[in-house]
C-alpha positions in Angstrom: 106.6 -77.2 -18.8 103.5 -75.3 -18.8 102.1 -73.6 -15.6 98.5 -74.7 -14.6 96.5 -71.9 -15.5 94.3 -70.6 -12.2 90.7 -71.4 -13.8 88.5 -68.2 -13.0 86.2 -68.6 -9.7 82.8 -69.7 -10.6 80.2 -67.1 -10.2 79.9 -67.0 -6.3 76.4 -65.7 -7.2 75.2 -68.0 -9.5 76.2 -70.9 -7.1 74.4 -69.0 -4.1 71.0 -68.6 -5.7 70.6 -71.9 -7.8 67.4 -73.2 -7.3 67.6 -75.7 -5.1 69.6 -73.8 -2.4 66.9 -71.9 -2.5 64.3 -74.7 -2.1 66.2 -75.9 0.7 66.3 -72.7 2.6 62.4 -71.8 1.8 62.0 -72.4 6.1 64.9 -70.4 7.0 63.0 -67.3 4.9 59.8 -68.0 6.3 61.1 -67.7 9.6 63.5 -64.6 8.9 60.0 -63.0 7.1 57.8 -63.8 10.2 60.9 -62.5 12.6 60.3 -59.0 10.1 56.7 -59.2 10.9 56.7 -59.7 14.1 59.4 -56.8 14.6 57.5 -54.3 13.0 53.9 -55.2 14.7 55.9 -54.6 18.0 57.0 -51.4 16.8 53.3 -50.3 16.2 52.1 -51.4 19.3 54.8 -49.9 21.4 54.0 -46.8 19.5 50.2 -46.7 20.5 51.2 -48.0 23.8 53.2 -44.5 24.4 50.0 -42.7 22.8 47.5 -43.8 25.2 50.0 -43.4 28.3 50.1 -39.8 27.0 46.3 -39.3 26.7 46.1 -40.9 30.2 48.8 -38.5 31.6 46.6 -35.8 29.8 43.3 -37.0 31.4 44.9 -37.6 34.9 46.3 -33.6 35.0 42.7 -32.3 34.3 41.5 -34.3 36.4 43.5 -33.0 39.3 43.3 -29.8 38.7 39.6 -30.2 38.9 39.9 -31.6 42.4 42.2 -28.8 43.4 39.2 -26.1 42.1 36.4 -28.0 44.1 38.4 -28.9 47.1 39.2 -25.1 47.3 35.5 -24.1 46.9 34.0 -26.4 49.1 36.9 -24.9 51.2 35.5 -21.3 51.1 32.2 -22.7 51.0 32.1 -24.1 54.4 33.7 -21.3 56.4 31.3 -20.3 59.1 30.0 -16.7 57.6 29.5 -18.5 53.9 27.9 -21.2 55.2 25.8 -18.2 57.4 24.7 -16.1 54.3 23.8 -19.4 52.1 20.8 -19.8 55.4 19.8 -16.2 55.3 17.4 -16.7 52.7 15.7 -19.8 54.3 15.2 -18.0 57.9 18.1 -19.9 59.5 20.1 -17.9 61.9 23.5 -18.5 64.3 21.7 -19.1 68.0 22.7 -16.2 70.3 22.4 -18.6 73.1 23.8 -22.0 74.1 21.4 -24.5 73.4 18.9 -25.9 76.8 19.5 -29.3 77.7 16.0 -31.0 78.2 16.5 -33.8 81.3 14.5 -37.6 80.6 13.0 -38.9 82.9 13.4 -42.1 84.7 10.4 -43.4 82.8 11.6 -43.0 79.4 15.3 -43.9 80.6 14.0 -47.1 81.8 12.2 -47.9 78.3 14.7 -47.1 76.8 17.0 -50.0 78.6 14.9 -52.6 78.1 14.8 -51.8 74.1 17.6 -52.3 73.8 
């Protein structure tokens, strides 16, 4: 009696990429190809999303520290002796005296009323 000889496995290969499998499975690639694709541009636009938050971060800090430098000069700039030696040069002076209440009379008063 003779044993059955094992036959030797086919190529697993050879049977894999025969033509027509791969003819059949042309969609299935297409789609893994476009999955690639689409991978890859999200990659890139995550990357320049992360860019330009950075610029804006960048922008935003210079920004405030330019509003902190004005704010503190417009600070100093309206304290009551700055504000008195910017008005030296134009002949304007702190009153000495309280200022003089001028009284209307009834006349105008009563113009005035029906105006409005």
């Amino acid at each position: 009696m003779s044993v059955p000889e094992k036959q030797a496995p086919k190529n697993a290969l050879k049977s894999i990429l025969k033509v027509e499998w791969i003819v059949m499975n042309i969609p299935f690639f297409l789609y893994l190809a476009f999955l690639a694709i689409l991978y890859i541009a999200n990659g890139h636009l995550a990357d320049k999303t992360v860019r330009q938050i950075n610029a804006s971060q960048k922008h935003i800090k210079e920004l405030q520290y330019e509003y902190k430098t004005l704010k503190a000069d417009l600070m100093r700039r309206s304290q009551a002796d700055q504000v008195e030696n910017a008005m030296k040069p134009y002949g304007l002076i702190v009153a000495k005296e309280m200022p003089i209440r001028v009284p209307l009379e009834k006349k105008i008063l009563s113009t005035q009323n029906l105006a409005q």
